[in-house]
C-alpha positions as CSV (number, residue, x, y, z in Angstrom):
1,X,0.0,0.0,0.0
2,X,1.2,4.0,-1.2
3,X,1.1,7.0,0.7
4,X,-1.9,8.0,-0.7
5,X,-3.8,5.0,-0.3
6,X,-3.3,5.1,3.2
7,X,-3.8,8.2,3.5
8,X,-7.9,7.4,1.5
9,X,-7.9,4.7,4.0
10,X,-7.7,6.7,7.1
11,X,-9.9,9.7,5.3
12,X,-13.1,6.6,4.9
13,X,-11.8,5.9,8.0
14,X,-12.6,9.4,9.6
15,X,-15.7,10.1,8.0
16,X,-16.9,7.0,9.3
17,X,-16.4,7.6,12.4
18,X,-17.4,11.3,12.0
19,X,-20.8,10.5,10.8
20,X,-21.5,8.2,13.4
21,X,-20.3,10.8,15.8
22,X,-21.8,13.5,14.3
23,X,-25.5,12.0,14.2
24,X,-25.2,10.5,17.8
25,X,-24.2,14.5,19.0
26,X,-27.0,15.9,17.1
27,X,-29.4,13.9,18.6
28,X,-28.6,14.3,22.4
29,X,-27.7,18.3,21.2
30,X,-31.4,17.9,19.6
31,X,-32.9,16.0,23.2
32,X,-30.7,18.0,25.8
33,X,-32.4,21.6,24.3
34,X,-35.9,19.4,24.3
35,X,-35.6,19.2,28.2
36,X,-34.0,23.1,28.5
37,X,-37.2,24.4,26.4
38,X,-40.8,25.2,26.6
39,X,-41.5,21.8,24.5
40,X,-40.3,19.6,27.5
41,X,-44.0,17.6,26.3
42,X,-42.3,16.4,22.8
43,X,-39.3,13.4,22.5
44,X,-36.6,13.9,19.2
45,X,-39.3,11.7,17.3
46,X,-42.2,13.7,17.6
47,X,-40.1,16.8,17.1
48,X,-38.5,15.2,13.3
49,X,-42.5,14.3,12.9
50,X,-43.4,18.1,13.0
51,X,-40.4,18.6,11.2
52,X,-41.7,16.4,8.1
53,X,-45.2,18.5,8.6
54,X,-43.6,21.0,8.0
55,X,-44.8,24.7,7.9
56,X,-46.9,25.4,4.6
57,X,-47.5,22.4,2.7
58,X,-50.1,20.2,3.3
59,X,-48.8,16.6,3.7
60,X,-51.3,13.4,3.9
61,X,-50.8,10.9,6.3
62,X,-49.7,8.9,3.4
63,X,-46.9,11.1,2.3
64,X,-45.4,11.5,6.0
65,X,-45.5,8.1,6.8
66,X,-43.5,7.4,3.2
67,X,-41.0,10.3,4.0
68,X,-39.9,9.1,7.3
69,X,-40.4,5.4,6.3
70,X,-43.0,4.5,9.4
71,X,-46.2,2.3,8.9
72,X,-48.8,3.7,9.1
73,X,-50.1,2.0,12.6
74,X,-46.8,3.7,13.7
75,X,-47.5,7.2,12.6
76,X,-51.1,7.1,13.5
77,X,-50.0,6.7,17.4
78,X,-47.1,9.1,17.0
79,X,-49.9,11.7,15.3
80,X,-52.4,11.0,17.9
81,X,-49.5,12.1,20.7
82,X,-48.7,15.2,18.6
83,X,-52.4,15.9,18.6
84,X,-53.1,15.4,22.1
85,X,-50.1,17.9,22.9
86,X,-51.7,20.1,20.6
87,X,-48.5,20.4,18.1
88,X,-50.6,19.1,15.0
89,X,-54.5,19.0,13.3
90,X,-55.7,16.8,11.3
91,X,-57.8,18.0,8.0
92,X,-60.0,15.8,5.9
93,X,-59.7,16.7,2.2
94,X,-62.6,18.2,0.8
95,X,-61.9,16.5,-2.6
96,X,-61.5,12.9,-1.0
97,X,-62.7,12.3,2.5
98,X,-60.3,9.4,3.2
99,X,-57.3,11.6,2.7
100,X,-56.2,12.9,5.9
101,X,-53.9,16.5,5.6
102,X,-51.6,17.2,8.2
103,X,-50.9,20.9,9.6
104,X,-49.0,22.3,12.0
105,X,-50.8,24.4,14.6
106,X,-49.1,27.5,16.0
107,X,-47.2,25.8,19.2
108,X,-46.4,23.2,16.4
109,X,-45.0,26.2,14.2
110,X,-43.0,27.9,17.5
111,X,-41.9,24.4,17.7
112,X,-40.7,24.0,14.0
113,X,-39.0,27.8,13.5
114,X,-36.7,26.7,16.7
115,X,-35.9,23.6,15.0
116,X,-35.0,24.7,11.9
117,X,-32.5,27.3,13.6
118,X,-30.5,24.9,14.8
119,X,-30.2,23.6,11.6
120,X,-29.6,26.3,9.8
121,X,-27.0,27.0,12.1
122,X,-25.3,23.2,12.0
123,X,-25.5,23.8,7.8
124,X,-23.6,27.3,8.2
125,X,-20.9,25.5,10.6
126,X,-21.0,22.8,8.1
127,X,-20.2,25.0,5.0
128,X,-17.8,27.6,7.0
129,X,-14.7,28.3,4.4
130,X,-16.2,25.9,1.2
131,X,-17.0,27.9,-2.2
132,X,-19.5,27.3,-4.6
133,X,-18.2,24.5,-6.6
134,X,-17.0,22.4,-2.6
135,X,-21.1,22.6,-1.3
136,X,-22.2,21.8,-5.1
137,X,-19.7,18.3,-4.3
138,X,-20.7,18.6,-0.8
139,X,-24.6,18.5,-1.4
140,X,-23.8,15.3,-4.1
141,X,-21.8,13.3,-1.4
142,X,-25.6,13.9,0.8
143,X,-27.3,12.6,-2.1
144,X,-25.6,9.6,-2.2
145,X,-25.8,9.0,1.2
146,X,-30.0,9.3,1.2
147,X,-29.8,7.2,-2.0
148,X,-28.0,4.7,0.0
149,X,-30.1,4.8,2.5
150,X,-33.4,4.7,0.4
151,X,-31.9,1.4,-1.3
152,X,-30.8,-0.4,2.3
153,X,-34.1,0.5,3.7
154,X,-36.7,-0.8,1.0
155,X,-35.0,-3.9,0.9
């Protein structure tokens, strides 16, 4: 083995671990601000639920439950909590009445502007010091990684 190869090897090596790291931080970071904040009521599950709701669109049941890649028995008892908490309403479409919308209500939208902060802010730490054409490569290398993840998971 080269120089260079070793030097590739220890490169996979350290965005392996980094990834792993990265995700486990992100979600205590994510549960430890949870417990500091007015939305003590939600877990990291819910709060990536109201995420996927998101702020304008209106998402079916259907179209959530594909997103995150939950059945549907799963999402109905993770909606229901939301509900109860008074995060999220449920709207039957006008055009077909078995097509339940999803919105967010406003502690849902408090709750959704917070989260996407954070974010915003991990992206902008994330991106610190890379030009144009390094985030265009940047934002590829994350498309492969949900296209991975999309084929390991439907199999």
């Amino acid at each position: 083995m080269n120089a260079t190869s070793n030097e590739i090897k220890a490169d996979y090596n350290f965005i392996s671990d980094a990834l792993v790291d990265i995700y486990d931080q992100i979600m205590r970071i994510e549960e430890s601000e949870i417990r500091k904040s007015r939305f003590k009521d939600i877990t990291a599950k819910e709060l990536h639920l109201v995420h996927t709701i998101g702020l304008h669109d209106l998402k079916t049941t259907s179209e959530v439950a594909r997103i995150l890649r939950l059945s549907k028995g799963t999402l109905t008892a993770n909606l229901n909590n939301l509900e109860r908490k008074g995060y999220i309403t449920r709207i039957t479409n006008q055009q077909d009445r078995r097509i339940i919308n999803l919105t967010l209500t406003s502690k849902g939208r408090l709750l959704y502007r917070a989260h996407y902060a954070f974010h915003r802010k991990l992206v902008e730490q994330c991106l610190k010091g890379f030009d144009g054409p390094a985030i265009k490569k940047m934002k590829q290398a994350l498309i492969n990684v949900e296209d991975f993840i999309g084929e390991v998971s439907t199999k």
